[in-house]
C-alpha positions as CSV (number, residue, x, y, z in Angstrom):
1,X,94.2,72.8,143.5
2,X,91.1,70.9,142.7
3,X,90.1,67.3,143.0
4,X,89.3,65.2,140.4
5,X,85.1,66.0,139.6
6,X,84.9,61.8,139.3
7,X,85.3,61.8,143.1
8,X,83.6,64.4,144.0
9,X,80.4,63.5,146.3
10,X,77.0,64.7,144.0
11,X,75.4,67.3,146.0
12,X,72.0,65.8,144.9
13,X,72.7,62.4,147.7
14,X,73.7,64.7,150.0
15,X,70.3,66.5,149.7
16,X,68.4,63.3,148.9
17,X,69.9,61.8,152.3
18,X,68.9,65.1,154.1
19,X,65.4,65.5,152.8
20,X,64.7,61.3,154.0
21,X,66.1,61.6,157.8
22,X,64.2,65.2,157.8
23,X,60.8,63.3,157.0
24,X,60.9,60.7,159.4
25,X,62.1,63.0,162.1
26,X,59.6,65.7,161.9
27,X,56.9,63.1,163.2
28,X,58.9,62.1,166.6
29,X,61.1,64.7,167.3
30,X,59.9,68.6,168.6
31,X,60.8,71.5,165.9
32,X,63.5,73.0,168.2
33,X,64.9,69.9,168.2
34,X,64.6,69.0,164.6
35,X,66.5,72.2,163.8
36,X,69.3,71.3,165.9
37,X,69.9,67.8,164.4
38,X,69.4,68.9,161.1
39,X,72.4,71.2,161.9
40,X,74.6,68.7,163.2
41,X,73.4,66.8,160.2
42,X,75.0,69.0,157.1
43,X,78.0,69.8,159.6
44,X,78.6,66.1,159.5
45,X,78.0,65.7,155.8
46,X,79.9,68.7,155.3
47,X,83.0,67.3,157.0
48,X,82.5,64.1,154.8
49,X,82.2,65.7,151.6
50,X,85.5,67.8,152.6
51,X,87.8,64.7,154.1
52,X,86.5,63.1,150.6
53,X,87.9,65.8,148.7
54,X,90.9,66.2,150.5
55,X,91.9,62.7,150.2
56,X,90.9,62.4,146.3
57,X,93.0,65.2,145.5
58,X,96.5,63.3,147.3
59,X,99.1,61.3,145.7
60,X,100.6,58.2,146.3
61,X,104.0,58.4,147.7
62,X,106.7,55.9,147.3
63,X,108.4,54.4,150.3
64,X,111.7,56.1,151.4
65,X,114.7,53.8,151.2
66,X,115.8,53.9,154.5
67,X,114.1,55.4,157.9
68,X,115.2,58.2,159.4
69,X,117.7,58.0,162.3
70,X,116.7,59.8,165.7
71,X,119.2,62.5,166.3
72,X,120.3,62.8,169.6
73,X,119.0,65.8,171.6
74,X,122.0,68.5,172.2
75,X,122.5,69.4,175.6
76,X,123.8,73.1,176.3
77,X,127.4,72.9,178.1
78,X,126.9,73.9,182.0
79,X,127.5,77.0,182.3
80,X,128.7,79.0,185.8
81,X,127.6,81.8,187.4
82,X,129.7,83.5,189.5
């Protein structure tokens, strides 16, 4: 099942956002590390987009009429060995 395409996240802000934090970072930060946070970067982004998605493509539910009841736990009858 799909989500709806008017909630999906555009893949160009995604790469906008990516290409403007990879700028400013490649003049403090050492290459090694650059790669690393750029990793952790579309990881996060990725999640995003995804949780996004996810909750886009649910339904409202109505409210049940009446909570559930807790059942009581059955206990096993004791038992003797012999």
């Amino acid at each position: 099942m799909k989500a709806d395409p008017k909630y999906a996240l555009p893949t160009h802000l995604l790469e906008d956002a990516a290409h403007i934090i990879g700028q400013s970072f490649s003049e403090i930060v050492p290459p090694e590390a650059q790669r690393h946070l750029l990793n952790a970067q579309s990881e996060l982004l990725l999640g995003l987009a995804i949780i996004l998605e996810h909750n886009a493509s649910r339904t409202v539910r109505s409210p049940r009429a009446k909570p559930r009841t807790r059942r009581k736990p059955v206990h096993p009858k004791k038992v003797t060995v012999s």
